[in-house]
N, CA, C and O atoms as a MOPAC input file, in Angstrom:
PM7 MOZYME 1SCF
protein

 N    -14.54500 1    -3.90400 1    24.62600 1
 C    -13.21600 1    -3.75500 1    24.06800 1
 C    -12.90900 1    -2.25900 1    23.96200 1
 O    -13.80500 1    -1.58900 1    23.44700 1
 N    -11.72300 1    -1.56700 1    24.38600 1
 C    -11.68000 1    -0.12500 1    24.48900 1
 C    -11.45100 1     0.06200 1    23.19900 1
 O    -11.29000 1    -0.86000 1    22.40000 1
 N    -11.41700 1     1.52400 1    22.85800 1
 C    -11.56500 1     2.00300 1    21.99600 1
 C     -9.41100 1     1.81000 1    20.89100 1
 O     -9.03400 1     1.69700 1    19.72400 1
 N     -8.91500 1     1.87100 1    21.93300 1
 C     -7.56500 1     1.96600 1    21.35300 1
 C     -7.16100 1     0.17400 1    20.95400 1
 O     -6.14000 1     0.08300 1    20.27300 1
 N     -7.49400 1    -0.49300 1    21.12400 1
 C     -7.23800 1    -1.78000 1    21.04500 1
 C     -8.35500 1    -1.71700 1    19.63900 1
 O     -7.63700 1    -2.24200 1    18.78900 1
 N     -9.10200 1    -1.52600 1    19.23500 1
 C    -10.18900 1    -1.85300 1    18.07500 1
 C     -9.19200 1    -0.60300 1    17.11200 1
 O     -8.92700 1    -0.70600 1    15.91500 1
 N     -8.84300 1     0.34400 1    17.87800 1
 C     -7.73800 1     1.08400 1    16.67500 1
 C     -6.64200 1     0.22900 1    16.16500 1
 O     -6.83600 1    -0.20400 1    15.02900 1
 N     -5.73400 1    -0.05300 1    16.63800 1
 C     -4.94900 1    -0.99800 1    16.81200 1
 C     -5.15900 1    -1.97900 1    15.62200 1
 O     -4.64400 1    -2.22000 1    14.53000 1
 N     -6.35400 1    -2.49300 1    16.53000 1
 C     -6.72600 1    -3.93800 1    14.88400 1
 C     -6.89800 1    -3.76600 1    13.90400 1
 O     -6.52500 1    -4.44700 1    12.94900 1
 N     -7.65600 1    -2.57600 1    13.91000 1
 C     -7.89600 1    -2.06300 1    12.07100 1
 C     -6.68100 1    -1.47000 1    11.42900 1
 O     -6.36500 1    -1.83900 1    10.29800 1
 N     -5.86800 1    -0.43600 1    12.17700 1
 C     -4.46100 1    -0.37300 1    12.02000 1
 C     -3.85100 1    -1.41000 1    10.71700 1
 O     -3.65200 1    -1.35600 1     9.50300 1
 N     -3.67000 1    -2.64700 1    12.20500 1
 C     -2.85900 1    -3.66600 1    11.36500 1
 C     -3.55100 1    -4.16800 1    10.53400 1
 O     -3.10700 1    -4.85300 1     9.61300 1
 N     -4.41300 1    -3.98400 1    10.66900 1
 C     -5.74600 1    -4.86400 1     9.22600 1
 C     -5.17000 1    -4.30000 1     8.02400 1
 O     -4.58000 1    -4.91700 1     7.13700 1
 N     -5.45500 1    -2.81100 1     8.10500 1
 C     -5.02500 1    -2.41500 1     6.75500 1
 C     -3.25400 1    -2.19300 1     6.73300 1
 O     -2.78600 1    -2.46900 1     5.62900 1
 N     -2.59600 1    -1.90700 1     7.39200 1
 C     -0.99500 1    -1.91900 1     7.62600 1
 C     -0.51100 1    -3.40400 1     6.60900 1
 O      0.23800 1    -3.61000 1     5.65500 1
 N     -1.31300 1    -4.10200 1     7.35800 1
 C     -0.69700 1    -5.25300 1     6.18900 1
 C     -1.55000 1    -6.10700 1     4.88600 1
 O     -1.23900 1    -7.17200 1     4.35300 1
 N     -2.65400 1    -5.26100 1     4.62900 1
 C     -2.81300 1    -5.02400 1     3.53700 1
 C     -2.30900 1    -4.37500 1     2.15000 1
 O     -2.18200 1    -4.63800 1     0.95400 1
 N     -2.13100 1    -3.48300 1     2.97700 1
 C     -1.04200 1    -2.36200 1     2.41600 1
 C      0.42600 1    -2.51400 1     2.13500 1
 O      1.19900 1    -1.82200 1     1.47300 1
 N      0.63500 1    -3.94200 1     3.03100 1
 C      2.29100 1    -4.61200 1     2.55700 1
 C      1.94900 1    -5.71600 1     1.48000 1
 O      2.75000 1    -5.92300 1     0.56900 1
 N      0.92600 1    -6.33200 1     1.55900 1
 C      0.55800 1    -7.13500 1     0.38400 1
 C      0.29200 1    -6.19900 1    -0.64900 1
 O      1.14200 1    -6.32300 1    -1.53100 1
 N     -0.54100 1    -5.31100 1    -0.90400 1
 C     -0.28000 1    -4.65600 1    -2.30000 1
 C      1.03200 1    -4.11000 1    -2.47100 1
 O      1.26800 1    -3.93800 1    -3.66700 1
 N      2.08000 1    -3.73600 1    -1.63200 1
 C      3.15500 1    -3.38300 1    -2.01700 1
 C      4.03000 1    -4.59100 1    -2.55600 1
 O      4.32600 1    -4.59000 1    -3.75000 1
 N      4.34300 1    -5.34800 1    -1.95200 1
 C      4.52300 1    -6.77400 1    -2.66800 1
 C      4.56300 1    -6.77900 1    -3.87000 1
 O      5.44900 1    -6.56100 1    -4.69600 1
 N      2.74000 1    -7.25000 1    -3.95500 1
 C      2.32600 1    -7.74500 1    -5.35200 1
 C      3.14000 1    -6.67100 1    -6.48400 1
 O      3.90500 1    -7.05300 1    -7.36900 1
 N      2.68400 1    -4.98000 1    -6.14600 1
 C      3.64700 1    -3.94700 1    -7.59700 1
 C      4.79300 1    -4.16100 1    -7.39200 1
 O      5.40500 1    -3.66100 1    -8.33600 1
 N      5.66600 1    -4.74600 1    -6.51200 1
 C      7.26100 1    -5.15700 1    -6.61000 1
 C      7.44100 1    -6.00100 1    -7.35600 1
 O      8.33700 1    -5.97000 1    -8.19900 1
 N      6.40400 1    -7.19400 1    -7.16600 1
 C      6.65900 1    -8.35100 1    -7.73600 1
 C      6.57200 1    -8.35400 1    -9.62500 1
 O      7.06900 1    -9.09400 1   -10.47400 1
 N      5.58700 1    -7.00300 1    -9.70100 1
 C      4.98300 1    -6.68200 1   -10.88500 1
 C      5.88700 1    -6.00500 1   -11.63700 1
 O      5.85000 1    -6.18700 1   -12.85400 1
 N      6.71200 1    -5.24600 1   -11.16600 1
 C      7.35000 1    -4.47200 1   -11.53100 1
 C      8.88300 1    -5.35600 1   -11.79500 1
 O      9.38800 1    -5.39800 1   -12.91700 1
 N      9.45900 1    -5.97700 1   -10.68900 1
 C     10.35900 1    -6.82100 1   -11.36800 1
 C     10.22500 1    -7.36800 1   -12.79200 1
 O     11.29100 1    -7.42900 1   -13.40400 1
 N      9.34400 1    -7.69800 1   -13.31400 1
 C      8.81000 1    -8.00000 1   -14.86600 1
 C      8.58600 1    -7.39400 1   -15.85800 1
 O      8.27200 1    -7.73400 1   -16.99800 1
 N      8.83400 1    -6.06700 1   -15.17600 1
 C      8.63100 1    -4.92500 1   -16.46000 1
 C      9.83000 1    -4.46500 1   -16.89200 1
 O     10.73600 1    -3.95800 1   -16.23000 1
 N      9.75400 1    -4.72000 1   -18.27400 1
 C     11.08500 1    -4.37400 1   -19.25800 1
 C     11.68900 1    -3.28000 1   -19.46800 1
 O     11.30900 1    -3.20400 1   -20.63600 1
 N     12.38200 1    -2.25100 1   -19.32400 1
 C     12.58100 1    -1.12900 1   -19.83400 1
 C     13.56600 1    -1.45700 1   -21.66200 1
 O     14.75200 1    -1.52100 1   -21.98600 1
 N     12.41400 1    -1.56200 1   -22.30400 1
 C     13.29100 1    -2.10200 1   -23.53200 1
 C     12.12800 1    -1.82700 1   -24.90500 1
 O     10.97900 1    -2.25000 1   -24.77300 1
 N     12.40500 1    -1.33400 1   -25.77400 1
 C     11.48100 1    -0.69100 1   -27.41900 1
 C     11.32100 1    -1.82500 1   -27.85100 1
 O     12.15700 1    -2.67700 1   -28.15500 1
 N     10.21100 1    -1.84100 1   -27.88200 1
 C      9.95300 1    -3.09800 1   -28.91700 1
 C      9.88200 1    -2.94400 1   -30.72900 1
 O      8.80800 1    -2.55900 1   -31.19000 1
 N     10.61300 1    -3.13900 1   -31.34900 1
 C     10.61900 1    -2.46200 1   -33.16000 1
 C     10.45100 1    -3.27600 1   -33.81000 1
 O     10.13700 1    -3.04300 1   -34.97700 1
 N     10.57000 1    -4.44700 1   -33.39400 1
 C     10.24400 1    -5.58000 1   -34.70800 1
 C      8.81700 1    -5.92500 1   -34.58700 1
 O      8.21900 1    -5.52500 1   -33.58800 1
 N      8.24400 1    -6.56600 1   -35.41000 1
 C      6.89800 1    -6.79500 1   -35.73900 1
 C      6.77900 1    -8.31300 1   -34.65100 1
 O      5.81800 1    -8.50400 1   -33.90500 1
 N      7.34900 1    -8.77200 1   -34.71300 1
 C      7.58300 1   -10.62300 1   -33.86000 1
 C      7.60900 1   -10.16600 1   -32.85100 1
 O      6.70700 1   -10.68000 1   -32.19000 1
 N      8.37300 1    -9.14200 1   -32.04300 1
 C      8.02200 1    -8.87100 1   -30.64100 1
 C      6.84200 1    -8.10900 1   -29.89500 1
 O      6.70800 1    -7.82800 1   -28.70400 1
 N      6.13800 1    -7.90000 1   -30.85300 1
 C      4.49600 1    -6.91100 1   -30.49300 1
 C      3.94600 1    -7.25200 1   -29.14900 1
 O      3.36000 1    -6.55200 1   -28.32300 1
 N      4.50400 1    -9.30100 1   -29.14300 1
 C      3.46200 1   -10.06300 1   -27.88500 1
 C      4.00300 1    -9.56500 1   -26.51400 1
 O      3.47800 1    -9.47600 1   -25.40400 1
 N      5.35100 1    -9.24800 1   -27.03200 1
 C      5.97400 1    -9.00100 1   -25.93600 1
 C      5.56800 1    -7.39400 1   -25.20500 1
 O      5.74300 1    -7.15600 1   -24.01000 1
 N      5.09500 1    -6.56200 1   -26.03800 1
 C      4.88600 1    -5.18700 1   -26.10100 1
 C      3.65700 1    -5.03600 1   -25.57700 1
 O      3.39200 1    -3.97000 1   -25.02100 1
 N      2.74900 1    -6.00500 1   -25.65300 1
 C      1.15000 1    -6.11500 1   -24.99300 1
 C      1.58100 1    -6.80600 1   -23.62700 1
 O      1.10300 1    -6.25700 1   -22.63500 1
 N      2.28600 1    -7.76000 1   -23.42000 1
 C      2.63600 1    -8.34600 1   -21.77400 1
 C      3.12100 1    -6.98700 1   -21.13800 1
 O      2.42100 1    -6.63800 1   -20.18700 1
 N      4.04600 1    -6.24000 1   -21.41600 1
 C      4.45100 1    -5.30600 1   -20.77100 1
 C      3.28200 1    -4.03100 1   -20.52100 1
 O      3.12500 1    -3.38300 1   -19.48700 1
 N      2.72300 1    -3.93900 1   -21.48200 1
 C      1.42600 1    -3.00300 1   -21.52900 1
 C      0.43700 1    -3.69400 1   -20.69200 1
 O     -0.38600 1    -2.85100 1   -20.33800 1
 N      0.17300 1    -4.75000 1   -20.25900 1
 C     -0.74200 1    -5.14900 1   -19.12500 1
 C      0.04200 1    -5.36200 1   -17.84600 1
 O     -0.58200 1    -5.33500 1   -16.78500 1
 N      1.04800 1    -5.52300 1   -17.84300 1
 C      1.96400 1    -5.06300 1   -16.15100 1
 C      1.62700 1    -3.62700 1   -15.93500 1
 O      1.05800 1    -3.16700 1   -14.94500 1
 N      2.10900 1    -2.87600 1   -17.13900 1
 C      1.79100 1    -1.41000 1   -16.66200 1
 C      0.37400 1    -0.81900 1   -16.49200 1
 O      0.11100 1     0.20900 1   -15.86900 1
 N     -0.56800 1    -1.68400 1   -17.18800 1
 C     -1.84800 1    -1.35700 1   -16.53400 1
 C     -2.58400 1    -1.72000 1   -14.94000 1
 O     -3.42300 1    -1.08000 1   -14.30600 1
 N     -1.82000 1    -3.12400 1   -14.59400 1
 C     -2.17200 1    -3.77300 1   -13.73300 1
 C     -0.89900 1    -3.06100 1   -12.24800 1
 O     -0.96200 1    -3.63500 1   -11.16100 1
 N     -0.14400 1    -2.16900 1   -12.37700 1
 C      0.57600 1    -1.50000 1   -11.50600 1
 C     -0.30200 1    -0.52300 1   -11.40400 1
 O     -0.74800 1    -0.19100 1   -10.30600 1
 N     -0.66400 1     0.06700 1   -12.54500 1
 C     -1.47100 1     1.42500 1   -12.45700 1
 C     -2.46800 1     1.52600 1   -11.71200 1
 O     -2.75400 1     2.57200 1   -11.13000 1
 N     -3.33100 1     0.13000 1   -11.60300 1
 C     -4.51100 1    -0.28500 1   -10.49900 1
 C     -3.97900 1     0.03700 1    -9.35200 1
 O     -4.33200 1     0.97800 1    -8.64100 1
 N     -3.18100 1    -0.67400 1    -9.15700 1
 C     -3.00300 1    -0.76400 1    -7.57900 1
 C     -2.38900 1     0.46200 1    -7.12000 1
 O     -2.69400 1     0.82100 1    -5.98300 1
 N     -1.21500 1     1.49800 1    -8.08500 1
 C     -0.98100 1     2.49900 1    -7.11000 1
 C     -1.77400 1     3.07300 1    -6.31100 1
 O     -1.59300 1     3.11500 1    -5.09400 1
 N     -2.88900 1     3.65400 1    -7.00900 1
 C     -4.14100 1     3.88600 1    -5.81300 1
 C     -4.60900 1     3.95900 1    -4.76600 1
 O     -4.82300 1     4.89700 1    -3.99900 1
 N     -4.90700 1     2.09000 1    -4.70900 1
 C     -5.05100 1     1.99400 1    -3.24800 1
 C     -3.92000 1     2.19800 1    -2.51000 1
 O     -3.88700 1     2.64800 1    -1.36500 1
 N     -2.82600 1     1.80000 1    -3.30400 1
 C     -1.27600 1     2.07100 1    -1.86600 1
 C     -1.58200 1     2.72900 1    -1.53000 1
 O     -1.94300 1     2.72300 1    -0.35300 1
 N     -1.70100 1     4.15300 1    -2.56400 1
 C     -1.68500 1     5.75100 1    -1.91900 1
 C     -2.94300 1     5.72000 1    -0.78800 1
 O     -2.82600 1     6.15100 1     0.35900 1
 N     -3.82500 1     5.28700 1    -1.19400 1
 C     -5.00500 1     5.59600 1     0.16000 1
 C     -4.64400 1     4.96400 1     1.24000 1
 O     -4.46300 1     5.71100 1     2.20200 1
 N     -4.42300 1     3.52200 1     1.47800 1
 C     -4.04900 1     2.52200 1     2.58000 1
 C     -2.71300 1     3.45000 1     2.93300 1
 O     -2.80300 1     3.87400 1     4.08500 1
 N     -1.97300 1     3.71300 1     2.52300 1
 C     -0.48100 1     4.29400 1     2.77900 1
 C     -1.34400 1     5.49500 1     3.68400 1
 O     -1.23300 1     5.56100 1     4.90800 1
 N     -1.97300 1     6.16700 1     3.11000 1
 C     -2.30000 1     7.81000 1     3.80500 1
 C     -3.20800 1     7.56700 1     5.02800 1
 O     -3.15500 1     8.38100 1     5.95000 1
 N     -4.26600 1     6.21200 1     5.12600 1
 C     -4.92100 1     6.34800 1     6.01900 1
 C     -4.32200 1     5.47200 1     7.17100 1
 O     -4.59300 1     5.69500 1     8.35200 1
 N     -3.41200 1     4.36300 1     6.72200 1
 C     -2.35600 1     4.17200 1     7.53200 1
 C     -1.85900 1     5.02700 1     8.29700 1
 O     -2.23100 1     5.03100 1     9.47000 1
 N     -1.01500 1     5.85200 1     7.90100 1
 C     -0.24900 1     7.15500 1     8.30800 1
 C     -0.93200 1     7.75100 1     9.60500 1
 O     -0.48800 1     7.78400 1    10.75200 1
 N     -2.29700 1     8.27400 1     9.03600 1
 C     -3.01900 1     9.09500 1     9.67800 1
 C     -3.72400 1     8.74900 1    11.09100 1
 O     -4.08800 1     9.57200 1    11.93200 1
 N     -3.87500 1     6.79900 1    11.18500 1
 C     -4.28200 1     6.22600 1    12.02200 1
 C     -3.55200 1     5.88500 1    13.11400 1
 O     -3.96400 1     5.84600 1    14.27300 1
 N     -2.32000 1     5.60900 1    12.67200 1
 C     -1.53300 1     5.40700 1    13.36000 1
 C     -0.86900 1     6.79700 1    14.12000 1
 O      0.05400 1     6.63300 1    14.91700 1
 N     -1.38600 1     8.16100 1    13.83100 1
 C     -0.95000 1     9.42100 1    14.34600 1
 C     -2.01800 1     9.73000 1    15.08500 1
 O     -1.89500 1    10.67800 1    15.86100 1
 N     -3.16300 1     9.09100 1    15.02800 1
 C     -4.63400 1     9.13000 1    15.55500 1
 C     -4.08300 1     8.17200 1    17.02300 1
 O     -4.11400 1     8.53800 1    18.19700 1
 N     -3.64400 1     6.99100 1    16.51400 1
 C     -3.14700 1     5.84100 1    18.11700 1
 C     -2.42300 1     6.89300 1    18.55500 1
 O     -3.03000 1     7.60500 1    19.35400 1
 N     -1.24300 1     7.24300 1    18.27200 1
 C     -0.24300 1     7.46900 1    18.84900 1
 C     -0.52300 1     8.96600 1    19.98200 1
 O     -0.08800 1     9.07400 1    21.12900 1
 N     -1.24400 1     9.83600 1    19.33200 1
 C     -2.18400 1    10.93400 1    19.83700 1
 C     -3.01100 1    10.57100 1    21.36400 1
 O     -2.74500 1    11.11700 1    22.43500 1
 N     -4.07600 1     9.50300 1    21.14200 1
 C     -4.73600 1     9.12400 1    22.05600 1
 C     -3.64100 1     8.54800 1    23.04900 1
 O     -3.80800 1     9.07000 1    24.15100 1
 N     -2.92600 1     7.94700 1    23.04700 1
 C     -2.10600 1     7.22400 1    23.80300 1
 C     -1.39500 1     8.28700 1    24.84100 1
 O     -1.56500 1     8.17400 1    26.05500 1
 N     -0.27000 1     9.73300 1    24.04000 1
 C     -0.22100 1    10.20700 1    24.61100 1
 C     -1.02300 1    11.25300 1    25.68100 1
 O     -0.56400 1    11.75000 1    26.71000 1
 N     -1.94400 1    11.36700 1    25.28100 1
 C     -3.27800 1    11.94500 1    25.79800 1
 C     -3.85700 1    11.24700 1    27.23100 1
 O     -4.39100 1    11.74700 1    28.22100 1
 N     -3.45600 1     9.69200 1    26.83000 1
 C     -3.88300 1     8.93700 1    28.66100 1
 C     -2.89500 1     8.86100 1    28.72200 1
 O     -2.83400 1     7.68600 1    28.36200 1
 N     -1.68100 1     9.18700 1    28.92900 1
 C     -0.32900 1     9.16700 1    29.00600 1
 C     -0.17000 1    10.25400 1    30.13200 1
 O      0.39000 1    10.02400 1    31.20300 1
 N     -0.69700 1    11.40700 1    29.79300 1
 C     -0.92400 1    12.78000 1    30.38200 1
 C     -1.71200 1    13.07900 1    31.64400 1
 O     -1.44400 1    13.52700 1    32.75900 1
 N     -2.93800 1    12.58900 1    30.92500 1
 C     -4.12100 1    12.38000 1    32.28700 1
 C     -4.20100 1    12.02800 1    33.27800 1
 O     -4.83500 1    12.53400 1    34.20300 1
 N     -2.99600 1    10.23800 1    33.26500 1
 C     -3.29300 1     9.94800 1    34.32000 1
 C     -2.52100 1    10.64000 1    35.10300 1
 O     -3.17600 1    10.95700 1    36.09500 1
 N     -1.38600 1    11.05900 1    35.15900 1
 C     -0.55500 1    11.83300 1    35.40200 1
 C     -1.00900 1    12.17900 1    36.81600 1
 O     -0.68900 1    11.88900 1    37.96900 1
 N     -1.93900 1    12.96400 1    36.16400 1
 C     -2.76200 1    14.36100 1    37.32500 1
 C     -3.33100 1    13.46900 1    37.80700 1
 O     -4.12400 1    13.66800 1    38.72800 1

């Protein structure tokens, strides 16, 4: 299997990994309140929102890495490609 086709797969391996964690903090984030909680009866509500914002906080992370090594892989394909693009040329 050449080398640009095994790029390729891992590519999309993580490419859409990287759309599933984006997802999931959309999905997470739709649920998060921008709203003070002051009464004593709404506290429960003040801990649900405090574990969305912990459980977003996880995942920015990996976006940022999958996002960057995404990026970088796909400038890595796109590189090689033009490179036998060139070669055969001559």
């Amino acid at each position: 299997m050449p080398l640009m086709s095994i790029l390729l797969i891992v590519w999309g391996v993580l490419t859409a990994i990287l759309v599933i964690l984006i997802i999931y903090r959309s999905m997470l984030t739709m649920r998060e309140d921008d709203q003070l909680f002051l009464d004593q009866s709404e506290s429960h509500m003040e801990k649900e929102q405090q574990e969305i914002i912990a459980r977003v906080q996880k995942v920015t992370l990996p976006v940022q890495i999958l996002g960057g090594v995404s990026g970088l892989l796909i400038l890595i394909i796109a590189g090689m490609w033009v490179y036998e693009g060139l070669t055969r040329v001559q």
